[in-house]
C-alpha atoms as a printed R data frame, in Angstrom:
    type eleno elety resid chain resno       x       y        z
1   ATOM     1    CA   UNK     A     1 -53.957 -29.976 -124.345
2   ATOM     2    CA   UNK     A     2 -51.137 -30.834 -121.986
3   ATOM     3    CA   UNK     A     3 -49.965 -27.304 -120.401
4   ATOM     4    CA   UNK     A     4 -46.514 -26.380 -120.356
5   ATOM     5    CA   UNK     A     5 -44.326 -26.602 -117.270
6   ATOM     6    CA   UNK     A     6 -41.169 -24.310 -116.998
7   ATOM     7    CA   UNK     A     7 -37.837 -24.039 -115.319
8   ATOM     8    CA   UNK     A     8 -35.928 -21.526 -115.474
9   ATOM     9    CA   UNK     A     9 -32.006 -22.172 -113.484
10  ATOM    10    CA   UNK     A    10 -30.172 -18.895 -112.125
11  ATOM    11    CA   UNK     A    11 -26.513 -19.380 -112.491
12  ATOM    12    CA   UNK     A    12 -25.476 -17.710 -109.335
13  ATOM    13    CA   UNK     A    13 -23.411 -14.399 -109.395
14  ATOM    14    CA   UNK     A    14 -20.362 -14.255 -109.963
15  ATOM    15    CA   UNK     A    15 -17.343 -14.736 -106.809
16  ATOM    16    CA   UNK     A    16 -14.022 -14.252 -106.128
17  ATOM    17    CA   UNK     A    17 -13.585 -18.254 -106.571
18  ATOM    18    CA   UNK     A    18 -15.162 -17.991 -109.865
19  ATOM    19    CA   UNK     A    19 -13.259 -15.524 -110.695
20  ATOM    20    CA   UNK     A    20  -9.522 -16.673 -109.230
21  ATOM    21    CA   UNK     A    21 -10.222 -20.341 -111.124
22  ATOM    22    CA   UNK     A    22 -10.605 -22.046 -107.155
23  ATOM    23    CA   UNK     A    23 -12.253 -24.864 -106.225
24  ATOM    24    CA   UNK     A    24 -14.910 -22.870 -104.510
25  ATOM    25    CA   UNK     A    25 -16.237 -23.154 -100.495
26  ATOM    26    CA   UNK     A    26 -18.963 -21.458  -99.535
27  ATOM    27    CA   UNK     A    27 -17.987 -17.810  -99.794
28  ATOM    28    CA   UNK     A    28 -20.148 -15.087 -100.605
29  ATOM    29    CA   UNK     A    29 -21.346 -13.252 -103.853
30  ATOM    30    CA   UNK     A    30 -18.947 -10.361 -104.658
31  ATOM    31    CA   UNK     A    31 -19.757  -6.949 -105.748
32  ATOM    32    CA   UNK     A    32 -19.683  -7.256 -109.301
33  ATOM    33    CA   UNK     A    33 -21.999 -10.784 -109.429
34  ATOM    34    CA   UNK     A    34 -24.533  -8.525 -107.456
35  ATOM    35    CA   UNK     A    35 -24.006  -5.547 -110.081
36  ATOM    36    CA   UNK     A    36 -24.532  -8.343 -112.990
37  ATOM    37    CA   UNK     A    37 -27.990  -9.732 -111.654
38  ATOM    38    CA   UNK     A    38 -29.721  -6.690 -111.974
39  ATOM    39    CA   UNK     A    39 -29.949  -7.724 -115.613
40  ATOM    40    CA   UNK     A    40 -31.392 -11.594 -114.741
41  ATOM    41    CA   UNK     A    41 -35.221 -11.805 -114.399
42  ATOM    42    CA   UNK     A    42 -36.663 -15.007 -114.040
43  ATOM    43    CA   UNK     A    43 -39.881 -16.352 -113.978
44  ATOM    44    CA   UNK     A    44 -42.668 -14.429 -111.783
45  ATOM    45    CA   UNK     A    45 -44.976 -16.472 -109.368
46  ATOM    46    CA   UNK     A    46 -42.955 -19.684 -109.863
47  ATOM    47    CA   UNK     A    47 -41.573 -21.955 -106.789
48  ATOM    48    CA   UNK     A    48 -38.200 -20.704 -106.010
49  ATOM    49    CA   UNK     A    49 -35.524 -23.477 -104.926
50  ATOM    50    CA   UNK     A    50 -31.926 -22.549 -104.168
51  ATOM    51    CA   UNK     A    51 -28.307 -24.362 -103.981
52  ATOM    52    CA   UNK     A    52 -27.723 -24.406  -99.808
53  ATOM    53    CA   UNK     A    53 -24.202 -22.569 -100.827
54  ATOM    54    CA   UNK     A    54 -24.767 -18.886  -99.732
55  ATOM    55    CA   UNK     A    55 -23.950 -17.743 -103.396
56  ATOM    56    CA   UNK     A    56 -26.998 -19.377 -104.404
57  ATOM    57    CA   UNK     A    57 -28.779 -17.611 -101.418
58  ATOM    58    CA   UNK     A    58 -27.411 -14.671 -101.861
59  ATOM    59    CA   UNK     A    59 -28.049 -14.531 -105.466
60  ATOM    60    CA   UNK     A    60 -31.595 -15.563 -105.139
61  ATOM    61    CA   UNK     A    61 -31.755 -12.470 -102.326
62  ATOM    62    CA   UNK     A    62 -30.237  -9.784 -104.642
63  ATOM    63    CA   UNK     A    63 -33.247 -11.071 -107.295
64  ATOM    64    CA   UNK     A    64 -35.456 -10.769 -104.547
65  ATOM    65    CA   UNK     A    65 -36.731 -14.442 -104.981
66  ATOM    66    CA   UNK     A    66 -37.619 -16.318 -101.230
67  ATOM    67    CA   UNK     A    67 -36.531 -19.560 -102.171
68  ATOM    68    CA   UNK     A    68 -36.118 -23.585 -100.048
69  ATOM    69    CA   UNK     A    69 -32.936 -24.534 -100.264
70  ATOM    70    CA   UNK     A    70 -32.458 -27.790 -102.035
71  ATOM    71    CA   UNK     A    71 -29.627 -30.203 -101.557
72  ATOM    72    CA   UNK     A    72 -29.985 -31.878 -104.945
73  ATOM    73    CA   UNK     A    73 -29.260 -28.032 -105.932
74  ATOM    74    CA   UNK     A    74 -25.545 -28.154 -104.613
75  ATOM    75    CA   UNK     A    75 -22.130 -27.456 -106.204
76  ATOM    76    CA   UNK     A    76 -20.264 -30.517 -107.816
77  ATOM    77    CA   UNK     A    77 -18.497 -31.711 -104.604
78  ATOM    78    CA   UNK     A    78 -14.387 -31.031 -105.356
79  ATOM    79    CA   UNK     A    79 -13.872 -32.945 -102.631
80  ATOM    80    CA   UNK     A    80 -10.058 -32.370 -101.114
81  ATOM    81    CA   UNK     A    81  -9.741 -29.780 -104.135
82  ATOM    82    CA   UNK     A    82 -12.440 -27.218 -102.071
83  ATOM    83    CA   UNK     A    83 -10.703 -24.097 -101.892
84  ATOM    84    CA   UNK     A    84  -7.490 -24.996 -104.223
85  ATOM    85    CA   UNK     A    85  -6.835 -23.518 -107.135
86  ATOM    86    CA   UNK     A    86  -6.982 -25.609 -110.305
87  ATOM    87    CA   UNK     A    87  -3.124 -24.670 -111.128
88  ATOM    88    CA   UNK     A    88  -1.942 -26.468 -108.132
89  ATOM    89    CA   UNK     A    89  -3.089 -29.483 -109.472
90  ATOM    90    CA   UNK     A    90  -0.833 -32.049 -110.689
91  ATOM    91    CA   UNK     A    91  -1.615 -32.185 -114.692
92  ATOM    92    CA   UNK     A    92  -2.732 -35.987 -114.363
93  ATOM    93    CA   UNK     A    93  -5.287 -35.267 -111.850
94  ATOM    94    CA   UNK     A    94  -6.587 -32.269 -113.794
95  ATOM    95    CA   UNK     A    95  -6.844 -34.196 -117.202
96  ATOM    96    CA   UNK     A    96  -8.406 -36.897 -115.191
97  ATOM    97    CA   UNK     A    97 -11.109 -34.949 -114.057
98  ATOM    98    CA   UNK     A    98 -11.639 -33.134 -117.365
99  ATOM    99    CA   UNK     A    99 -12.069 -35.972 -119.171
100 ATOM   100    CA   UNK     A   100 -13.462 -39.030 -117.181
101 ATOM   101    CA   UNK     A   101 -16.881 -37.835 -116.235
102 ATOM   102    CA   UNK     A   102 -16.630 -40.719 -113.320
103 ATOM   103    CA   UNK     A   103 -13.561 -39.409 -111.877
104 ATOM   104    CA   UNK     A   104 -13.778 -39.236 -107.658
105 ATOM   105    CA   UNK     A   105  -9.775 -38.951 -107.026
106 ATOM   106    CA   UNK     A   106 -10.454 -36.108 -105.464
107 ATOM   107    CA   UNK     A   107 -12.738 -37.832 -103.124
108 ATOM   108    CA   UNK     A   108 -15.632 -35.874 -103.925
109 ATOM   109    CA   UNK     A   109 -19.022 -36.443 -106.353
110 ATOM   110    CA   UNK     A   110 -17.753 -37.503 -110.003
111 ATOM   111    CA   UNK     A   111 -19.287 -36.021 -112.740
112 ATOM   112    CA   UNK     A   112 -21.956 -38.724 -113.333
113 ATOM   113    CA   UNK     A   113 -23.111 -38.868 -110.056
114 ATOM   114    CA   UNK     A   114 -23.846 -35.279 -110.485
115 ATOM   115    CA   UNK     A   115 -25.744 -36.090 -113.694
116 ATOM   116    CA   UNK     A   116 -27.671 -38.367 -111.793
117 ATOM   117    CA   UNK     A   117 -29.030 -36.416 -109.054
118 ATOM   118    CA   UNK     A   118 -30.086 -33.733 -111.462
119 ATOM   119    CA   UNK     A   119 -31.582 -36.490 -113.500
120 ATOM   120    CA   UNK     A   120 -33.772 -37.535 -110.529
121 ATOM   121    CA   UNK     A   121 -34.469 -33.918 -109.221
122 ATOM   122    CA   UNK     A   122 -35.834 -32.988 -112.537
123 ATOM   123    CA   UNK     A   123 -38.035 -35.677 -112.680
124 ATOM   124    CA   UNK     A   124 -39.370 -34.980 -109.479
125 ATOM   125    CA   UNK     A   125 -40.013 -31.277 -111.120
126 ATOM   126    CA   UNK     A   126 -41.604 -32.839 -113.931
127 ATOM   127    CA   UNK     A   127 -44.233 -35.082 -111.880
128 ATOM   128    CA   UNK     A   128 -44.746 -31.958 -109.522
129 ATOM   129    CA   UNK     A   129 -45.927 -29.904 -112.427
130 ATOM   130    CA   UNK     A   130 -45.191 -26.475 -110.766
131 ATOM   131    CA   UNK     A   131 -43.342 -23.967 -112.737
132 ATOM   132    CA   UNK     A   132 -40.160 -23.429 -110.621
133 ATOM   133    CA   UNK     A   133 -37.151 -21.033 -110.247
134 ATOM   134    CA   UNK     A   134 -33.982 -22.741 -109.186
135 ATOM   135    CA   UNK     A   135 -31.033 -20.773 -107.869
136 ATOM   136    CA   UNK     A   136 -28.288 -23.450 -108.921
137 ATOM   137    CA   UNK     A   137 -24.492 -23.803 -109.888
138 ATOM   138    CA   UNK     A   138 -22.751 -23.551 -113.442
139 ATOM   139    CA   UNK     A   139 -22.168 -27.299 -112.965
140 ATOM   140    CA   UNK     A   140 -25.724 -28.069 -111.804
141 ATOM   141    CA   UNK     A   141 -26.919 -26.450 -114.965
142 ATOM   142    CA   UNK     A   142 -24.523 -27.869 -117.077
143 ATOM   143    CA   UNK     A   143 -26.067 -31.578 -115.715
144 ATOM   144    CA   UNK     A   144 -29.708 -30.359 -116.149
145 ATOM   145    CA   UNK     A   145 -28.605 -29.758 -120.451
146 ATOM   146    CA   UNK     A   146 -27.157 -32.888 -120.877
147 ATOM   147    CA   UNK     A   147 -30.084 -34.879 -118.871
148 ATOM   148    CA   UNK     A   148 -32.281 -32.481 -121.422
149 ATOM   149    CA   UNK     A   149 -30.411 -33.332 -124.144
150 ATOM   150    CA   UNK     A   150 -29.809 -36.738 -123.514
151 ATOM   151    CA   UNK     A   151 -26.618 -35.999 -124.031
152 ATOM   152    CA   UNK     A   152 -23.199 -38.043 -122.833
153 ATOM   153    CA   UNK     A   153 -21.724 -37.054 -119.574
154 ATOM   154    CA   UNK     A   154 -18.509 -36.557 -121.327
155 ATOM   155    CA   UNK     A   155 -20.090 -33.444 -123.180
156 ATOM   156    CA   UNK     A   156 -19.922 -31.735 -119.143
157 ATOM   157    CA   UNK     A   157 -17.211 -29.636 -119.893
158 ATOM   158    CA   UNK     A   158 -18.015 -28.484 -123.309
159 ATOM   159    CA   UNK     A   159 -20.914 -26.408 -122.255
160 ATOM   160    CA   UNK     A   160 -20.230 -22.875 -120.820
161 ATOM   161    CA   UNK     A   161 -22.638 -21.567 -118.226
162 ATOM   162    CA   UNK     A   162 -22.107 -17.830 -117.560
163 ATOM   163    CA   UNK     A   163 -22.686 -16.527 -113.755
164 ATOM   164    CA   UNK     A   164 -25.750 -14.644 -113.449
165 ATOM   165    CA   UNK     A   165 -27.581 -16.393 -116.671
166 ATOM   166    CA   UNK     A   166 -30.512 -17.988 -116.821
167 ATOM   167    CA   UNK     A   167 -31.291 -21.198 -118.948
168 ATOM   168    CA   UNK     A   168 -34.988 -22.147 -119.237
169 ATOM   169    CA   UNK     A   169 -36.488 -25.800 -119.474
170 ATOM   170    CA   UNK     A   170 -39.740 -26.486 -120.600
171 ATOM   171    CA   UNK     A   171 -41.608 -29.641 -119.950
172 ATOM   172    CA   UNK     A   172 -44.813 -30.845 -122.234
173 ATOM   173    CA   UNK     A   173 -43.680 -35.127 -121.804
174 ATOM   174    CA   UNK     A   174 -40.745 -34.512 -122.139
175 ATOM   175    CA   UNK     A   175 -37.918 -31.948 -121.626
176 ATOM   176    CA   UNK     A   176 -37.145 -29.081 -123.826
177 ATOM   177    CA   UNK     A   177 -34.071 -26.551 -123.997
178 ATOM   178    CA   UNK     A   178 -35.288 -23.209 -124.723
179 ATOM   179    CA   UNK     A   179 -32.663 -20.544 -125.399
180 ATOM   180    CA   UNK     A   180 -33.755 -16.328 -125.794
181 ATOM   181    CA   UNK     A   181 -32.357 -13.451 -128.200
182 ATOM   182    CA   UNK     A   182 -29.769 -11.317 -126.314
């Protein structure tokens, strides 16, 4: 019998970026993201990779999880938009990037290319085999359902991934979306 490899992906805590709607840098965690993890446990004894972004580090720090930072773990690159807030957008760009999953007029990653790179770090997590805790982004997460899901890259936006949550993959051949009771 083929064992059962998991995954579980840490939405990082919550920041004033998050929370003011900008295109977020690399700032830190803010009070109330640390106050929120105290409710997130992930897996115990699994390999623990984290985003390079200090939110992921300091997330995975605050669960007390030593962790390698990953590059395939980083943000969706906003390109010029880093540290703008989605208001000041002109409403063409904004629609644009809500709706075309390839979409780089911001000159950062588009939404596919995102899709891809979790595609390929997943698989690489599959052929590994080791159960694994990854300290991610909302958007990294969001990539890592659709891959599981086999789902169209235009579904990116339709799927809400709260700070501080934790969706678990399973992997027996093939990849598996496992939700929990609240």
């Amino acid at each position: 019998m083929q064992t059962v490899l998991r995954v579980d992906l840490v939405g990082h805590g919550l920041t004033e970026a998050v929370r003011k709607a900008r295109f977020p840098v690399d700032e830190p965690l803010d009070e109330s993201g640390r106050v929120a993890l105290r409710a997130c446990v992930p897996l115990a004894g699994a390999r623990v990779r984290t985003g390079p972004e200090r939110r992921a580090r300091e997330t995975a720090e605050a669960l007390g999880l030593v962790g390698e930072p990953d590059s395939r773990l980083r943000d969706l690159d906003a390109g010029a938009w880093r540290g703008g807030e989605m208001g000041d957008l002109a409403q063409d760009q904004l629609f644009a990037w809500l709706t075309d999953p390839e979409f780089r007029g911001h000159g950062g990653e588009s939404v596919t290319d995102l899709v891809d790179r979790v595609r390929f770090w997943l698989a690489e997590i599959a052929s590994v085999g080791h159960d694994t805790v990854a300290v991610t982004h909302p958007a990294v997460i969001r990539a890592a359902v659709l891959v599981v899901l086999d789902a169209p890259a235009k579904s990116f936006w339709r799927i809400d991934i709260a700070p501080a949550s934790i969706t678990r993959l399973h992997h027996r051949g093939h990849w598996t979306l496992r939700t929990s009771a609240g």
